[in-house]
N, C-alpha and C positions, 0 to 999 in steps of 0.2 A: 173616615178622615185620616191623611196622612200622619203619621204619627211625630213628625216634624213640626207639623203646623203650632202643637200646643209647647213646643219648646222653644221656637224663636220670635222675635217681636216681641209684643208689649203685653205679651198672656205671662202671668205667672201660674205654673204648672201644678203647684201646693197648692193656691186659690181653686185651679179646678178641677183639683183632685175632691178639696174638700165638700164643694158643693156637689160633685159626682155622686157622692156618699148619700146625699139626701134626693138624690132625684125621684125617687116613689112616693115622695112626701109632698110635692110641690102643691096638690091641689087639694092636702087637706087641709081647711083653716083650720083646727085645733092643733096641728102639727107645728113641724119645725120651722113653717112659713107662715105661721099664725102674724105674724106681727107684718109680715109684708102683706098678707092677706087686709087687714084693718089698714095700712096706709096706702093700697092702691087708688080707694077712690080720691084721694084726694092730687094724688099727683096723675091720672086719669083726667081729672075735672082740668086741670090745669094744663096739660097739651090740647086739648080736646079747644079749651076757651083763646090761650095763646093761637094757637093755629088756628080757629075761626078766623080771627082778628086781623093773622098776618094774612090770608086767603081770599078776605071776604066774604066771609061762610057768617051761616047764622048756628052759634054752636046748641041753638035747639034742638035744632033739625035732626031728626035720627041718623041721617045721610050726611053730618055735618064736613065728614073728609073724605066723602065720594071723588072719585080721581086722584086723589093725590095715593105717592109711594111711600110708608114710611119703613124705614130701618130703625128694629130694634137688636142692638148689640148686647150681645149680655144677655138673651131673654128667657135664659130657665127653662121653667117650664110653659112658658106662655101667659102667664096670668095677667099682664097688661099688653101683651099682643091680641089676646082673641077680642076686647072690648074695643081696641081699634079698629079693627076687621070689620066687626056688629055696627060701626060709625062710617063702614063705606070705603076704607081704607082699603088700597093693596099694601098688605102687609110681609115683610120680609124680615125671622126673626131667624137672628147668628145665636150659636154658641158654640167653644170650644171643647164642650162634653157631650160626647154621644148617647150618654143616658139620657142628659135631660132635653136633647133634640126631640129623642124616643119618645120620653115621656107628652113631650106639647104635641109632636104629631100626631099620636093618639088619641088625645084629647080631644084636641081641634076637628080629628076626621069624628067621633062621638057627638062633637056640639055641631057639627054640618059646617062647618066653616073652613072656605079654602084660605091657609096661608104657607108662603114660600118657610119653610124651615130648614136650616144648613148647618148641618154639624161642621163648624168654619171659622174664621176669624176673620177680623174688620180687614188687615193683611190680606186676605183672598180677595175678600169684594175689591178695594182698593185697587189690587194688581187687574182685575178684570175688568178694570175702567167703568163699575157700576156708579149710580149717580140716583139720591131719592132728594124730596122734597124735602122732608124731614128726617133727622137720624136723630134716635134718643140714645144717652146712653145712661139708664136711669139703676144707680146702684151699683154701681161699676166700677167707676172711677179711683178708691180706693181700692180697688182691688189688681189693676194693672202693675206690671215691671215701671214703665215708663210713662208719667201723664204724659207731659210736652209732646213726646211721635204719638200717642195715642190721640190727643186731638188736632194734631197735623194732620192723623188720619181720619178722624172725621168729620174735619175739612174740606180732606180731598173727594170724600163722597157725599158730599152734599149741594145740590145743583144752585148754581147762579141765582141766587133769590128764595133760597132754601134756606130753612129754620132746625137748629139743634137747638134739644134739651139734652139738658144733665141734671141731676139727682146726686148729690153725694154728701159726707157728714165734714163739720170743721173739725180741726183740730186745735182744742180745745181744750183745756182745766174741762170748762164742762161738759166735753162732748165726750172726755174717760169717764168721768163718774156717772153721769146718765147712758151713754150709748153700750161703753162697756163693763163697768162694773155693775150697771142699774139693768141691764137689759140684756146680760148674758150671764151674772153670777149671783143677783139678788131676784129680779123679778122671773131670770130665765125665759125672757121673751124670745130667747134668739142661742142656738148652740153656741156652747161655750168656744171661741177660737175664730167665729164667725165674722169677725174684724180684726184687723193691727192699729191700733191708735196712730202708729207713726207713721201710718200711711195715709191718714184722711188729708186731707184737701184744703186748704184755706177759699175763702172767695177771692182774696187777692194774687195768689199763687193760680188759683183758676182763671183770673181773669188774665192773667198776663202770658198764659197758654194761650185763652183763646185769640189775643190782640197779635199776638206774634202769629199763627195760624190764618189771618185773616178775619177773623172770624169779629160781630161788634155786640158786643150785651145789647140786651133790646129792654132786660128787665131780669127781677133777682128776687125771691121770696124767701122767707126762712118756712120751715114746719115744723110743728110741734104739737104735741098729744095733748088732748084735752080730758083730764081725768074724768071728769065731772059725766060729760057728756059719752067717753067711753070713744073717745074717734078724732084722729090726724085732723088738725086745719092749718092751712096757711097762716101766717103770723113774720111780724119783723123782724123778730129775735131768732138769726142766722148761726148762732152759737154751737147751734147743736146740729139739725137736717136743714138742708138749703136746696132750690133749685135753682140754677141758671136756664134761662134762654137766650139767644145769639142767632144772630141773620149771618149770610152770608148775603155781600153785594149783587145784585143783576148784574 
């Protein structure tokens, strides 16, 4: 990857230096992606069920996103890429560190699974006039220079009747004490430095990115850990982790 690419646009260079750091780590669950490991299935379950819906798919079906393209930006080391793949999908996963590209293609060629992997930014796809059905950018969002162009740009790559997800935390009284003092300096679920409080996302600040972008909520969840049970569900209370979904028009 050019080495331009991680300095201009909507990539903050710090963000992905830090997560460079961890790329060896992406696929063990006791590791430093412990905690992303325990919330995949649920925000898994939730593109998987949205995208049925908006498709017409029965999201039983093992084959539930057979034909469709989705773009995952941001995608690490692949750990919610290769479970879309296993559901049919052509999957095409960005990031702007070549470690952790390395890491998911090796992966991915170990579990038999072909997916498009680009040490790249959404900027490249964008200029190269690509277009997927779906584009997630799940966990991400605070981590960009600029939200507003970053979902102007995945906008612009998202086809005519195509569905974006995001993933991102509010900012919040409670989304510092739980996301970062509870789950980077108390419980230690997540390396210390692993988020900036002042960069997380409101839902209204995101919605009015995506309404300027074109872009129209279809629907909005919170997420939240369930002690008891040991595992992420969906829930109302948006305070803390939130997902958005958004169509674009036919």
């Amino acid at each position: 990857m050019d080495r331009d690419q991680t300095e201009t646009g909507t990539v903050d260079r710090d963000e992905v230096a830090r997560f460079s750091r961890l790329a060896s780590q992406w696929w063990n669950p006791q590791g430093p992606m412990a905690a992303l490991h325990k919330f995949n299935p649920v925000r898994l379950a939730y593109v998987r069920d949205r995208a049925a819906a908006h498709f017409g798919r029965d999201p039983k079906r093992l084959d539930s996103l057979a034909g469709l393209r989705i773009l995952d930006i941001g995608c690490g080391g692949g750990i919610l890429s290769e479970p879309l793949a296993r559901l049919g999908a052509s999957v095409t996963g960005v990031d702007p560190s070549e470690g952790n590209i390395a890491v998911a293609s090796r992966h991915a060629e170990q579990s038999g699974l072909v997916i498009d992997y680009r040490a790249a930014t959404a900027e490249t796809l964008a200029e190269a006039g690509a277009l997927f059905d779906l584009v997630l950018a799940m966990e991400v969002i605070e981590h960009v220079s600029d939200v507003g162009r970053f979902v102007d740009l995945i906008a612009s790559l998202t086809k005519p009747g195509g569905v974006v997800f995001i993933a991102t935390l509010n900012r919040t009284a409670k989304s510092f004490a739980l996301a970062i003092v509870g789950a980077e300096y108390i419980l230690r679920w997540l390396p210390r430095g692993t988020h900036q409080w002042d960069k997380f996302v409101t839902p209204n600040e995101l919605a009015n990115a995506l309404e300027h972008s074109g872009l129209n909520i279809a629907g909005e969840t919170g997420v939240s850990y369930n002690l008891f049970a040991d595992r992420w569900q969906l829930a109302a209370d948006m305070d803390v982790n939130y997902m958005v979904v958004a169509e674009k028009a036919a």
